[in-house]
PDB file of N, CA, C and O in Angstrom:
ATOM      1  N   UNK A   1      14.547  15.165 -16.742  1.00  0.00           N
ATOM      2  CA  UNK A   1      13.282  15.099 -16.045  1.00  0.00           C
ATOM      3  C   UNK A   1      12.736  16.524 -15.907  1.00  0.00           C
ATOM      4  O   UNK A   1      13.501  17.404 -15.512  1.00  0.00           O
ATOM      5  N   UNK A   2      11.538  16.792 -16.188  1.00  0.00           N
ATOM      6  CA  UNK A   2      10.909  18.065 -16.350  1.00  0.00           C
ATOM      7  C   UNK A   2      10.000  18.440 -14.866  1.00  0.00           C
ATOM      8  O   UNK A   2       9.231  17.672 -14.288  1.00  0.00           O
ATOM      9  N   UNK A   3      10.333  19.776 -14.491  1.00  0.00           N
ATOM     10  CA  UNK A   3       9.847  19.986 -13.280  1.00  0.00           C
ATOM     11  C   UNK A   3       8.839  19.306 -12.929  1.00  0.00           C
ATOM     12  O   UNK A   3       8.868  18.542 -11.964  1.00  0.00           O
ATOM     13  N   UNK A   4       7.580  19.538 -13.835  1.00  0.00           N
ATOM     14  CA  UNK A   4       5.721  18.563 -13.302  1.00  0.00           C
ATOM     15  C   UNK A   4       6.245  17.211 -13.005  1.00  0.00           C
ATOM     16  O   UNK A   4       5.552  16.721 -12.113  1.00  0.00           O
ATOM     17  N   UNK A   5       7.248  16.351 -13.410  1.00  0.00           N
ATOM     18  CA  UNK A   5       7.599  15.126 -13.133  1.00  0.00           C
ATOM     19  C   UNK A   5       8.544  15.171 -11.582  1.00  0.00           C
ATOM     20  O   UNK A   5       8.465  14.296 -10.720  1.00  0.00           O
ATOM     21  N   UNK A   6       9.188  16.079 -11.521  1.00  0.00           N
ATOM     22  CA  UNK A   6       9.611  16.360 -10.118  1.00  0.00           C
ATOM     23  C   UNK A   6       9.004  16.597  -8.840  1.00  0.00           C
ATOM     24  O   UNK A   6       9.289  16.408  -7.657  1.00  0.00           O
ATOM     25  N   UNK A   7       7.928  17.151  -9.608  1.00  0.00           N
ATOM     26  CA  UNK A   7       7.137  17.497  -8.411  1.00  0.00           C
ATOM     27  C   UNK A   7       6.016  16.477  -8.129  1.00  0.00           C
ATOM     28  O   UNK A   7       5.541  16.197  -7.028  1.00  0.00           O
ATOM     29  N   UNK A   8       5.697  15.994  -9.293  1.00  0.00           N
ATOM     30  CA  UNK A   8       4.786  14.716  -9.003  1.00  0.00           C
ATOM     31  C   UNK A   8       5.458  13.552  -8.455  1.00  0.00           C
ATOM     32  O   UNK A   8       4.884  12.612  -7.907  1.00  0.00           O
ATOM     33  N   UNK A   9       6.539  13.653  -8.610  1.00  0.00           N
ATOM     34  CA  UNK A   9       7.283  12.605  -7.361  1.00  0.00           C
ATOM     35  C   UNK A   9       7.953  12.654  -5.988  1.00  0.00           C
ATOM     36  O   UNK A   9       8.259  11.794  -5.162  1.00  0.00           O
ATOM     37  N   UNK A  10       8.063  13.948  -6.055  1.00  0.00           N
ATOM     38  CA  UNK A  10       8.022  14.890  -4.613  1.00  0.00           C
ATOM     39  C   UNK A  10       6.905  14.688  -3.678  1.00  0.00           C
ATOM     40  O   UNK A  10       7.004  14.383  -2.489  1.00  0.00           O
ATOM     41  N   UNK A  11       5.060  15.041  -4.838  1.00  0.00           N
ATOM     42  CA  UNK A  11       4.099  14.618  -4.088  1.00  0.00           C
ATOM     43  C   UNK A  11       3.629  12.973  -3.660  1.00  0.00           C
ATOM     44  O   UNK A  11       3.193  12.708  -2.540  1.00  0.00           O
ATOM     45  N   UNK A  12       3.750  12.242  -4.432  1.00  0.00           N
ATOM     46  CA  UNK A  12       3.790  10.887  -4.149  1.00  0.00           C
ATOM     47  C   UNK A  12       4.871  10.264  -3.184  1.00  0.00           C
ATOM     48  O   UNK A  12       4.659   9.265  -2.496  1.00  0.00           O
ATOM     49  N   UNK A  13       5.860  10.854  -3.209  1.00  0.00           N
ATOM     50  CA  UNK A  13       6.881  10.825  -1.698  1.00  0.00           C
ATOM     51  C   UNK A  13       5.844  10.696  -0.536  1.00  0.00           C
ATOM     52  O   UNK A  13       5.361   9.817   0.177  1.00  0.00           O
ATOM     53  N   UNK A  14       5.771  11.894  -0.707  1.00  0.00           N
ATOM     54  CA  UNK A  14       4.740  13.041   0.504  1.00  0.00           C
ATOM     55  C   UNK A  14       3.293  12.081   1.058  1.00  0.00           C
ATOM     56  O   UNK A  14       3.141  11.680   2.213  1.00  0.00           O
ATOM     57  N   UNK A  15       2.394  11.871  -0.017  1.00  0.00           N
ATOM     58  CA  UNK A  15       1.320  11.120  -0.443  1.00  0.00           C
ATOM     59  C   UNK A  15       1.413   9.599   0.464  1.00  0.00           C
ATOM     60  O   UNK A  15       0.497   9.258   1.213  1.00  0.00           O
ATOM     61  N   UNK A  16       2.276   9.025   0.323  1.00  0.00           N
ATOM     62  CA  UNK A  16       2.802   7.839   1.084  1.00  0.00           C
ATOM     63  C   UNK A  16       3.053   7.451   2.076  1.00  0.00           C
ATOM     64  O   UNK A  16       2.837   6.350   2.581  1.00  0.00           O
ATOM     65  N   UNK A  17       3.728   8.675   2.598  1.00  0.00           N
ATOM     66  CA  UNK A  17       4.230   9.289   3.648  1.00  0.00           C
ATOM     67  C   UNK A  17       3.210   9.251   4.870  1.00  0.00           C
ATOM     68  O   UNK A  17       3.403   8.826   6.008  1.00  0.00           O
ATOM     69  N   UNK A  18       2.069   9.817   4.309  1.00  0.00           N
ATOM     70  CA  UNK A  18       1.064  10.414   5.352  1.00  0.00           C
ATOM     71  C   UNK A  18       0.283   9.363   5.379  1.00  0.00           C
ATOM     72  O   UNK A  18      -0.169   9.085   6.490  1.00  0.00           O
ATOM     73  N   UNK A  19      -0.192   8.299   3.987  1.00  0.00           N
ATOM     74  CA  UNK A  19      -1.092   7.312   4.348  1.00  0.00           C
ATOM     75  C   UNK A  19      -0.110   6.160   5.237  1.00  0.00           C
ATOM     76  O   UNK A  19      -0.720   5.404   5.993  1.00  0.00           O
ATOM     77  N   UNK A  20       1.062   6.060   5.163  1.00  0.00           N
ATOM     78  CA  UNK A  20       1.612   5.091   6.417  1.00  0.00           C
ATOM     79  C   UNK A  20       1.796   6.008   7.714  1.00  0.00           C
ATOM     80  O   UNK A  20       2.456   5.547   8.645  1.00  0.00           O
ATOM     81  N   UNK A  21       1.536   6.607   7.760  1.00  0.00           N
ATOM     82  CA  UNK A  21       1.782   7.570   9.213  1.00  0.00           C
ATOM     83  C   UNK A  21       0.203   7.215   9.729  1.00  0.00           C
ATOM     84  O   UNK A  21      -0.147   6.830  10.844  1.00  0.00           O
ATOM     85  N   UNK A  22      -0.668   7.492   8.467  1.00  0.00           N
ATOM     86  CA  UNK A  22      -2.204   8.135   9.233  1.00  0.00           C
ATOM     87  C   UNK A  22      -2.479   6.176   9.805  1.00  0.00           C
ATOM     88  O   UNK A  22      -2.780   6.061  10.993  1.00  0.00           O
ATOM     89  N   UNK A  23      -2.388   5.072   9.129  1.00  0.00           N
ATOM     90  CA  UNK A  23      -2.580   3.793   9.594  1.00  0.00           C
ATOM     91  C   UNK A  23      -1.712   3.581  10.888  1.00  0.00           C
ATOM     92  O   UNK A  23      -2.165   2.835  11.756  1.00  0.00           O
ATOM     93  N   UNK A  24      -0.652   4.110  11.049  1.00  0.00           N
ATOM     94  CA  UNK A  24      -0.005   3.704  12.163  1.00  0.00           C
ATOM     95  C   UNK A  24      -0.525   4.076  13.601  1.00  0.00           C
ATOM     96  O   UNK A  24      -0.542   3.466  14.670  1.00  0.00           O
ATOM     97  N   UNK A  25      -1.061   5.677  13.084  1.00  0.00           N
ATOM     98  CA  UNK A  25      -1.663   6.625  14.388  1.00  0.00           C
ATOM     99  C   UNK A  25      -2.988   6.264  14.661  1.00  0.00           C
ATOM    100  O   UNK A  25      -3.488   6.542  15.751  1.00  0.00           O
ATOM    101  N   UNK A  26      -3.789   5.503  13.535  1.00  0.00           N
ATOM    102  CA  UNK A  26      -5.072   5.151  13.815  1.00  0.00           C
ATOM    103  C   UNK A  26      -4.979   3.354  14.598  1.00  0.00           C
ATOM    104  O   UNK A  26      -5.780   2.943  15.437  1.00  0.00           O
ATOM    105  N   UNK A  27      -4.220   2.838  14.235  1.00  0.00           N
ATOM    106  CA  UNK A  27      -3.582   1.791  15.413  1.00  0.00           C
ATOM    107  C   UNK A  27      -3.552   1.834  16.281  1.00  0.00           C
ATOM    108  O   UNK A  27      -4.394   1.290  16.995  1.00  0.00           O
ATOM    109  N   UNK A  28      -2.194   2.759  16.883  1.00  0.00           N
ATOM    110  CA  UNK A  28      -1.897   3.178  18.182  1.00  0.00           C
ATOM    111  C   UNK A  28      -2.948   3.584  19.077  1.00  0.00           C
ATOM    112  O   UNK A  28      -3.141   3.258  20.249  1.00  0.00           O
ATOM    113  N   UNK A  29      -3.862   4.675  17.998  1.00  0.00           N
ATOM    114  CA  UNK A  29      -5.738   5.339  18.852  1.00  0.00           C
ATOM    115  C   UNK A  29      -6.130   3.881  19.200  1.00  0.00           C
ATOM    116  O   UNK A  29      -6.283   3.751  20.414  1.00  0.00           O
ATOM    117  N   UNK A  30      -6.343   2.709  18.467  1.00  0.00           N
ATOM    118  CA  UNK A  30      -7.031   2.098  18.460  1.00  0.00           C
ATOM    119  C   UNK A  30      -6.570   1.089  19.799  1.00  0.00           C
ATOM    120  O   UNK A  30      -7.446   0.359  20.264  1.00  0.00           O
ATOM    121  N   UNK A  31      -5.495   1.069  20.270  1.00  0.00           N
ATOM    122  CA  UNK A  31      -4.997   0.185  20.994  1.00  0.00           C
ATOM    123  C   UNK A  31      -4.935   0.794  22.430  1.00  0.00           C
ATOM    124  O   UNK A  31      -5.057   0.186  23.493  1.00  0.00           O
ATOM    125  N   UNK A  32      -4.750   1.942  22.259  1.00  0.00           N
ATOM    126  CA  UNK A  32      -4.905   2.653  23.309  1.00  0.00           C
ATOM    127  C   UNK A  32      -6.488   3.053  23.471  1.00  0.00           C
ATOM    128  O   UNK A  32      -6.546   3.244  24.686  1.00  0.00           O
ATOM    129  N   UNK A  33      -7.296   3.200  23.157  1.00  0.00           N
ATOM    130  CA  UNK A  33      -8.979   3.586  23.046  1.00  0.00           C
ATOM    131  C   UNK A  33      -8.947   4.913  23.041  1.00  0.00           C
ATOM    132  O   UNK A  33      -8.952   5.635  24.038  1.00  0.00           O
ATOM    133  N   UNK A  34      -8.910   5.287  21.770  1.00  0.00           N
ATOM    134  CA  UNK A  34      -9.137   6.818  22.046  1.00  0.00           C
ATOM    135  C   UNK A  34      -9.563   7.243  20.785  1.00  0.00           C
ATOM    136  O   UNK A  34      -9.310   6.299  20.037  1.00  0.00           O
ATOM    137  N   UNK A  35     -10.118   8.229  20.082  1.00  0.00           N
ATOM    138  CA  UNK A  35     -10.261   9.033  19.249  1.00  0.00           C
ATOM    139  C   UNK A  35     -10.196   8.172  18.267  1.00  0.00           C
ATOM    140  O   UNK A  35      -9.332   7.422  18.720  1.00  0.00           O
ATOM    141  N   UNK A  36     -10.573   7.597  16.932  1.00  0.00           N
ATOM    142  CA  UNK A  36      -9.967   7.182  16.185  1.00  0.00           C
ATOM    143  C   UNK A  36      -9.999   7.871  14.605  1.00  0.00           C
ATOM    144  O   UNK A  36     -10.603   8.904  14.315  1.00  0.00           O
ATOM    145  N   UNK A  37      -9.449   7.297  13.965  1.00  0.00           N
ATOM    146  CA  UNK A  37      -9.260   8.439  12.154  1.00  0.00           C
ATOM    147  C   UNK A  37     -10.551   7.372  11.546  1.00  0.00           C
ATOM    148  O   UNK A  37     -10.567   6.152  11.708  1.00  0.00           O
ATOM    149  N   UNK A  38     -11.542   8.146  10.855  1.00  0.00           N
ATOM    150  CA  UNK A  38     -11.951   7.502  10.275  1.00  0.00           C
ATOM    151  C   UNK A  38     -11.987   7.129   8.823  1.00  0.00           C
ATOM    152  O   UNK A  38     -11.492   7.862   7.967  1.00  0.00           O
ATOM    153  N   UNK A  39     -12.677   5.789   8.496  1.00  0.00           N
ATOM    154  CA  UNK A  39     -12.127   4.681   7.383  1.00  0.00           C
ATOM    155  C   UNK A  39     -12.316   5.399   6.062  1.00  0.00           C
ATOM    156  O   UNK A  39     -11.865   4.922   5.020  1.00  0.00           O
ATOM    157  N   UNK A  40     -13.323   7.132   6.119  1.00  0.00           N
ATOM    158  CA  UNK A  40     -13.632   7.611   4.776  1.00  0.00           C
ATOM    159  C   UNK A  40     -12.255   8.486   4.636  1.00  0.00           C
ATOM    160  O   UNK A  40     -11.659   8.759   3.594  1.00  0.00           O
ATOM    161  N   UNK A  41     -11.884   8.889   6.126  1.00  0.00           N
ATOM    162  CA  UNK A  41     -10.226   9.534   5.526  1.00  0.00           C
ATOM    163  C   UNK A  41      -8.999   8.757   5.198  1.00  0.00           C
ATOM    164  O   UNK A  41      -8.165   9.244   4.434  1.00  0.00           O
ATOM    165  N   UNK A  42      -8.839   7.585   5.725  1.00  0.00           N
ATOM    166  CA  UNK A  42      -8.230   6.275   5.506  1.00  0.00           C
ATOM    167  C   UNK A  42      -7.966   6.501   3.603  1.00  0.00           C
ATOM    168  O   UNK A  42      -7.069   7.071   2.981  1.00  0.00           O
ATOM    169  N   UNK A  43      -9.053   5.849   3.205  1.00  0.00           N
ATOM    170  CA  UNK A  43      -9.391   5.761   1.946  1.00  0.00           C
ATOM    171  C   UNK A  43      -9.358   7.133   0.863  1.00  0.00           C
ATOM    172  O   UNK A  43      -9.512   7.060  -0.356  1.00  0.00           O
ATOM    173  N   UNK A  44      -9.167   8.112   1.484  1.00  0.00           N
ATOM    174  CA  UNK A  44      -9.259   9.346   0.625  1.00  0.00           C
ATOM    175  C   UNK A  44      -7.624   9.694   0.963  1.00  0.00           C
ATOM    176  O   UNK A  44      -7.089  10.466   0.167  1.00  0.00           O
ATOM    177  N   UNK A  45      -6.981   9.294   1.835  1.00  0.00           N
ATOM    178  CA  UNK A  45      -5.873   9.832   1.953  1.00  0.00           C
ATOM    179  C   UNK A  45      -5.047   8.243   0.719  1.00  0.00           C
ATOM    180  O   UNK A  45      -4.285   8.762  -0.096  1.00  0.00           O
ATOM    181  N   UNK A  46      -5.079   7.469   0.631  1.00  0.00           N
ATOM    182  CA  UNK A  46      -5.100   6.232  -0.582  1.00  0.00           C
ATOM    183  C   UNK A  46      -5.176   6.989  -1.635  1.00  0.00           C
ATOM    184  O   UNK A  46      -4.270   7.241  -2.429  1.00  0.00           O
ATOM    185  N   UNK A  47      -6.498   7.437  -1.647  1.00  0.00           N
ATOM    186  CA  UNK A  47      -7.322   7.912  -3.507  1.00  0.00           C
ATOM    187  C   UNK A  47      -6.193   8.900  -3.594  1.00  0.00           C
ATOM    188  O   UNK A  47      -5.543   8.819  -4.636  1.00  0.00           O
ATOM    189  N   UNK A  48      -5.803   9.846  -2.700  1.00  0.00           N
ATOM    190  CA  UNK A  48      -5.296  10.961  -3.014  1.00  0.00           C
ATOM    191  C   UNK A  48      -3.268  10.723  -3.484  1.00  0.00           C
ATOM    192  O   UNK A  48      -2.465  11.597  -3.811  1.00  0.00           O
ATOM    193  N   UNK A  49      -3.111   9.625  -3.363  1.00  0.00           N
ATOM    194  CA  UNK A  49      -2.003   9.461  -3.804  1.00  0.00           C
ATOM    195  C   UNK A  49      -0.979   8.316  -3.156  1.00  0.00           C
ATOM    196  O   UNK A  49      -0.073   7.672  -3.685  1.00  0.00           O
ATOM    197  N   UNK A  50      -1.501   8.327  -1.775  1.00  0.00           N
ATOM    198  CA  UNK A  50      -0.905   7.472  -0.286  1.00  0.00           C
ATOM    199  C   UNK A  50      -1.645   6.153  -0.457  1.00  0.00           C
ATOM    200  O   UNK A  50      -2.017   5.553   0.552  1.00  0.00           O
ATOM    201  N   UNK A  51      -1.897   5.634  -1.748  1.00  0.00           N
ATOM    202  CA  UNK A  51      -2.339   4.368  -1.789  1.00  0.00           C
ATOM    203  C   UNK A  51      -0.573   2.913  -1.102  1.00  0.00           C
ATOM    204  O   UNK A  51      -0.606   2.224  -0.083  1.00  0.00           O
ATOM    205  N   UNK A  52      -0.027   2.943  -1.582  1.00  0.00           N
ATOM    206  CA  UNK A  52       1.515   2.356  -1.362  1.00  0.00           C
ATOM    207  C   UNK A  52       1.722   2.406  -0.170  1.00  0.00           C
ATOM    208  O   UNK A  52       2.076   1.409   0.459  1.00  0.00           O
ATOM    209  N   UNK A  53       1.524   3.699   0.435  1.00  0.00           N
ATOM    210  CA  UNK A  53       1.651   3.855   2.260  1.00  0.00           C
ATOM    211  C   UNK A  53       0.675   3.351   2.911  1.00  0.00           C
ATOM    212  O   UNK A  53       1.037   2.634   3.844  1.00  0.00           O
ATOM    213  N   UNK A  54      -0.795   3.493   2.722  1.00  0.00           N
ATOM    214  CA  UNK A  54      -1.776   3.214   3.386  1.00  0.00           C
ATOM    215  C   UNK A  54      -2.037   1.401   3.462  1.00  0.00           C
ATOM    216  O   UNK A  54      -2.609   0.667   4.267  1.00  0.00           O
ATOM    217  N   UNK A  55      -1.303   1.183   2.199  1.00  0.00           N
ATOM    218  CA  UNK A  55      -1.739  -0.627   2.054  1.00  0.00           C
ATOM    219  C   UNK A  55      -0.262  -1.033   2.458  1.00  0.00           C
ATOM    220  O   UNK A  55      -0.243  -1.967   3.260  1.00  0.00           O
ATOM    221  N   UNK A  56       0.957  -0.555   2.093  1.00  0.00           N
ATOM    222  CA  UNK A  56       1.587  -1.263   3.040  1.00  0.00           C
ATOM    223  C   UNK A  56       1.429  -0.623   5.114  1.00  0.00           C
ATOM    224  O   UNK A  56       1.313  -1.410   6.053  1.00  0.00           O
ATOM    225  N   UNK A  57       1.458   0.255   5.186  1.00  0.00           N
ATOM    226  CA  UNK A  57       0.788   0.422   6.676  1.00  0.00           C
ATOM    227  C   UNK A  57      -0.218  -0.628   7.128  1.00  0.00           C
ATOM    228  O   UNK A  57       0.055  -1.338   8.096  1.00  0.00           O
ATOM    229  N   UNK A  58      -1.253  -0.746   6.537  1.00  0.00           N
ATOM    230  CA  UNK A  58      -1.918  -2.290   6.736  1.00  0.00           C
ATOM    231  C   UNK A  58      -1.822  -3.468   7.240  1.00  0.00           C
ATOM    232  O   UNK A  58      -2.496  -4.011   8.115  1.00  0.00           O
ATOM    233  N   UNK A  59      -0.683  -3.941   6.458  1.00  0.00           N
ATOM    234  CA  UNK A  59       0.067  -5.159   6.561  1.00  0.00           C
ATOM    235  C   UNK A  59       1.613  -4.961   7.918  1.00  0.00           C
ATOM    236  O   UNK A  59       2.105  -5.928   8.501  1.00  0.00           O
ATOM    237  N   UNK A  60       2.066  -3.501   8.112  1.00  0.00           N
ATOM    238  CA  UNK A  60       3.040  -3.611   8.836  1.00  0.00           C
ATOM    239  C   UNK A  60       2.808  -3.387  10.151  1.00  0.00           C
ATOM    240  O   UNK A  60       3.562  -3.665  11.084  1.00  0.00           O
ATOM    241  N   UNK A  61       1.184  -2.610  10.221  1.00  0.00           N
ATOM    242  CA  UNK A  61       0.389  -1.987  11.837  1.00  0.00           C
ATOM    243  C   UNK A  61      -0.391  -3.295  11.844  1.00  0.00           C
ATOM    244  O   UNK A  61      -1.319  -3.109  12.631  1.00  0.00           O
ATOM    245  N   UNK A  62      -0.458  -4.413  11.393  1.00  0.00           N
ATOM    246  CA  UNK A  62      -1.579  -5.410  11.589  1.00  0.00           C
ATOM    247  C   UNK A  62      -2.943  -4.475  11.384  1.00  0.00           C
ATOM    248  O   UNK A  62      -3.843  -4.777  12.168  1.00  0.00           O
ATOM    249  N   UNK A  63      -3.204  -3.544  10.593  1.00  0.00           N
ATOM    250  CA  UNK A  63      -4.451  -2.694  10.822  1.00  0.00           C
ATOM    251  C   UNK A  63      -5.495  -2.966   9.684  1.00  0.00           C
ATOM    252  O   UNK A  63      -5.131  -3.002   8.508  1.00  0.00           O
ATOM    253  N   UNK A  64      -6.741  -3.149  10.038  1.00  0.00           N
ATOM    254  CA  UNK A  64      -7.858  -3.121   8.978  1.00  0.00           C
ATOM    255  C   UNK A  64      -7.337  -4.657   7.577  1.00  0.00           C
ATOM    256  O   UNK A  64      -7.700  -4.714   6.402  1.00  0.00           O
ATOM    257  N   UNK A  65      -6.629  -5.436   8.171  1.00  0.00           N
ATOM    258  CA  UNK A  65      -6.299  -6.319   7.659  1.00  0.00           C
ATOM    259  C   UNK A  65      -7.594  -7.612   7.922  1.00  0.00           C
ATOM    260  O   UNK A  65      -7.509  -8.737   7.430  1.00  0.00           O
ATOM    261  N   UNK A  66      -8.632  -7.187   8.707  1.00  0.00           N
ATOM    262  CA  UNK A  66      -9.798  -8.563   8.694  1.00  0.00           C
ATOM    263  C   UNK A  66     -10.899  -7.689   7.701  1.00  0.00           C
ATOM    264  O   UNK A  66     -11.819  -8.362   7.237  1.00  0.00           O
ATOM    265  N   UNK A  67     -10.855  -6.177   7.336  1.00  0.00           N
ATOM    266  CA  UNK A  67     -12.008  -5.825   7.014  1.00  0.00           C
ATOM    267  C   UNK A  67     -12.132  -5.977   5.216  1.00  0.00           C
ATOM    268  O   UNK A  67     -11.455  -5.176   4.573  1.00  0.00           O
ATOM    269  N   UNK A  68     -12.993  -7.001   4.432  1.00  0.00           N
ATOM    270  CA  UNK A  68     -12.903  -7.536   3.267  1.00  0.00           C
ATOM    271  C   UNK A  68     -12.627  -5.965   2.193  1.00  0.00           C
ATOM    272  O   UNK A  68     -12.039  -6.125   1.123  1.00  0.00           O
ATOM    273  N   UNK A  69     -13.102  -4.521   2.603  1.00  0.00           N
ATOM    274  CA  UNK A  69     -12.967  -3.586   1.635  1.00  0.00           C
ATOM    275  C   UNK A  69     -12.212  -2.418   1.741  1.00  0.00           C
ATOM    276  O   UNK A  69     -12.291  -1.300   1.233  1.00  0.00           O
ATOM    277  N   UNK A  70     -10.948  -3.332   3.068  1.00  0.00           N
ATOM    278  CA  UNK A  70      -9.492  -2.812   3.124  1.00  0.00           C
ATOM    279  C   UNK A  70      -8.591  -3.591   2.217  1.00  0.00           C
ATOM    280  O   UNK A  70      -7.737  -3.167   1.440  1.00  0.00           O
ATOM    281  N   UNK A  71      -8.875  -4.535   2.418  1.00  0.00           N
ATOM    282  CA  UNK A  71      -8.107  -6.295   1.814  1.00  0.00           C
ATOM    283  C   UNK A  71      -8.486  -5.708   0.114  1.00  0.00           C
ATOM    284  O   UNK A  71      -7.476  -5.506  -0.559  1.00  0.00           O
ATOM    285  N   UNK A  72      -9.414  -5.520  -0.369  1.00  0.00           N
ATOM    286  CA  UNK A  72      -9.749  -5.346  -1.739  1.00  0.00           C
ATOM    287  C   UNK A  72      -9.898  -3.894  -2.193  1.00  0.00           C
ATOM    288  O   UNK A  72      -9.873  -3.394  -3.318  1.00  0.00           O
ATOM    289  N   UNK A  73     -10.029  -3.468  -1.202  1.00  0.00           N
ATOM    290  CA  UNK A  73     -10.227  -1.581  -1.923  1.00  0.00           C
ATOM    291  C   UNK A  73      -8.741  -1.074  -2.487  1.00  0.00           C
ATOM    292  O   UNK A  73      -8.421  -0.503  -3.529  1.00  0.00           O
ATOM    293  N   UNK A  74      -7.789  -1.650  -1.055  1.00  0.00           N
ATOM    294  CA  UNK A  74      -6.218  -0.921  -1.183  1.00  0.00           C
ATOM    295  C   UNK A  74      -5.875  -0.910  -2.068  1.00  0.00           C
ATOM    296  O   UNK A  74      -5.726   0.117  -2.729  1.00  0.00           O
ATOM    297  N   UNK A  75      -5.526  -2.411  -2.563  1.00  0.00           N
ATOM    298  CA  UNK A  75      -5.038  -3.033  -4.079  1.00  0.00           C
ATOM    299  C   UNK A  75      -5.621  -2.301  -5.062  1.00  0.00           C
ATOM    300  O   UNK A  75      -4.885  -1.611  -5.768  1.00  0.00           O
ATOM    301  N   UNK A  76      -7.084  -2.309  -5.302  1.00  0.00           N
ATOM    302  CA  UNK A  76      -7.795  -1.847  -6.476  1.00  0.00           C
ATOM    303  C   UNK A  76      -7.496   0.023  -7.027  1.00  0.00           C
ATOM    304  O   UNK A  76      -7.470   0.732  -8.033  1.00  0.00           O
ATOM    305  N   UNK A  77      -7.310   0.076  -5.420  1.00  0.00           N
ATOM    306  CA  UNK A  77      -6.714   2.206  -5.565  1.00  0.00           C
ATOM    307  C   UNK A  77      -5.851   1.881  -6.003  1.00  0.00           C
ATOM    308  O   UNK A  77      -6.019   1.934  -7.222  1.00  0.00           O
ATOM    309  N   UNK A  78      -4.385   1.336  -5.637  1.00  0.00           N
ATOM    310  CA  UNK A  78      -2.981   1.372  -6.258  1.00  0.00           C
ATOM    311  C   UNK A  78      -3.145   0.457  -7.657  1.00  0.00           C
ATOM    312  O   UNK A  78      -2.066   0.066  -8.104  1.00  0.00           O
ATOM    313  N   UNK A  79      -3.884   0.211  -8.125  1.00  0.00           N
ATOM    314  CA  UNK A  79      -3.700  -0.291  -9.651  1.00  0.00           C
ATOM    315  C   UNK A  79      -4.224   0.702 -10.760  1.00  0.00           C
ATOM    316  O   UNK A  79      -3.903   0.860 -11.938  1.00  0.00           O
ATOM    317  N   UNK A  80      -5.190   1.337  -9.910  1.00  0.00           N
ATOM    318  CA  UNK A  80      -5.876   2.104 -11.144  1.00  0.00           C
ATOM    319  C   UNK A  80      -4.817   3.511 -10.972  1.00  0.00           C
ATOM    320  O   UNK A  80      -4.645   4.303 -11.898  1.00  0.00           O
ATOM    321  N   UNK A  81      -4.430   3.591 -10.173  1.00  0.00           N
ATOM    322  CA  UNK A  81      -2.947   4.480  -9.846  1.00  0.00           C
ATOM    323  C   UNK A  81      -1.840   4.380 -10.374  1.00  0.00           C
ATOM    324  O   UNK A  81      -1.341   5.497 -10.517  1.00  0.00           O
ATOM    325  N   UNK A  82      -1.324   3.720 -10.671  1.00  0.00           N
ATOM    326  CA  UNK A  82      -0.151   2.645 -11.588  1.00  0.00           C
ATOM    327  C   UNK A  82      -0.827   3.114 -12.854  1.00  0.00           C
ATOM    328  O   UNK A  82      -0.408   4.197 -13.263  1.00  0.00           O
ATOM    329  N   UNK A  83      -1.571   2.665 -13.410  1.00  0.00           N
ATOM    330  CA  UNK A  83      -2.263   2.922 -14.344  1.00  0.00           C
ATOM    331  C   UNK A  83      -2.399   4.271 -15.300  1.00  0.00           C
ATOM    332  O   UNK A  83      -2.236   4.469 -16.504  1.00  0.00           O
ATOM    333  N   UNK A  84      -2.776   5.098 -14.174  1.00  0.00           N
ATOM    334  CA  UNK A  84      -2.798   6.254 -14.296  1.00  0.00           C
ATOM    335  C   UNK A  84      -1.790   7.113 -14.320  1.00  0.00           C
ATOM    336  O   UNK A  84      -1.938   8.246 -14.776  1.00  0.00           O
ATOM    337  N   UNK A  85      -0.580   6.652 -13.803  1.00  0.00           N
ATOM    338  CA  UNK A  85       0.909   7.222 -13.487  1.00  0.00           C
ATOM    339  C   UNK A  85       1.571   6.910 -14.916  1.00  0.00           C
ATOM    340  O   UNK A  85       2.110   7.800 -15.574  1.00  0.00           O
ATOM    341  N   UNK A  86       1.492   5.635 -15.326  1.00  0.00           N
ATOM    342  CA  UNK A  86       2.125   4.964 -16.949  1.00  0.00           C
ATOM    343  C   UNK A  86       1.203   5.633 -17.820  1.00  0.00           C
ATOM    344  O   UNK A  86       1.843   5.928 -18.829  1.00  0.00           O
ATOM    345  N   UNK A  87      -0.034   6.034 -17.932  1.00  0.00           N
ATOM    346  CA  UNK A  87      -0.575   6.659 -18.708  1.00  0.00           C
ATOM    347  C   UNK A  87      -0.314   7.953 -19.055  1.00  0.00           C
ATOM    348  O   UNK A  87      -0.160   8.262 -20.236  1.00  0.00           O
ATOM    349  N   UNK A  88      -0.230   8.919 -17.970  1.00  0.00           N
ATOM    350  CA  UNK A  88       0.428  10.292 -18.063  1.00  0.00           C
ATOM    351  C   UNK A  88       1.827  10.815 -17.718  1.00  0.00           C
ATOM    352  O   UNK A  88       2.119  12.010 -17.666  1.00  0.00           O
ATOM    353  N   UNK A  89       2.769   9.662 -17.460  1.00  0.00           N
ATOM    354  CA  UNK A  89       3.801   9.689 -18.045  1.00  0.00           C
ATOM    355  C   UNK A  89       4.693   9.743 -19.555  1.00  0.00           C
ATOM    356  O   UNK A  89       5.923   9.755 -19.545  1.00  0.00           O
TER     357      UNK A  89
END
C-alpha cells in the first residue's frame, strides 16, 4: 500500500469521524435548544468525505431523518463517493 493510499484512508477515518460527531452534537443542540450546526455544514462536512458518518449519524441520533433531502441527499453523496474512491483507486 503506497503512502497517498494511507493517507487517504487515514483521512476518510477522520472524515467520518467528524460527520458522526457533528450529527450527534447538532441533536443534543437541538434537544436541549440551543445554538444549532447548520444543514449547509451538515452536508459539506458529507461532500467532504464524512458522507458514511453523517448518514449513519442520521439513522443512530434519530436526526434529520423526516427531512426528504437528508433521506436522499446522504445516499446520493456516498455513492458518487464509492464511485469516486473505485475509480481512483
Amino acid at each position: 500500500m503506497t503512502t497517498i493510499q494511507k493517507i487517504a484512508i487515514a483521512y476518510a477515518i477522520i472524515a467520518n469521524i467528524v460527520g458522526l460527531s457533528v450529527m450527534g452534537i447538532d441533536k443534543r443542540r437541538a434537544i436541549c435548544h440551543k445554538w444549532r450546526i447548520p444543514e449547509k455544514t451538515l452536508f459539506l462536512v458529507s461532500i467532504l468525505g464524512g458522507s458514511i458518518g453523517t448518514w449513519t449519524g442520521m439513522y443512530l441520533f434519530r436526526h434529520k431523518t423526516k427531512h426528504w433531502y437528508f433521506v436522499i441527499g446522504m445516499p446520493c453523496i456516498l455513492i458518487v463517493q464509492l464511485v469516486l474512491y473505485y475509480y481512483f483507486w
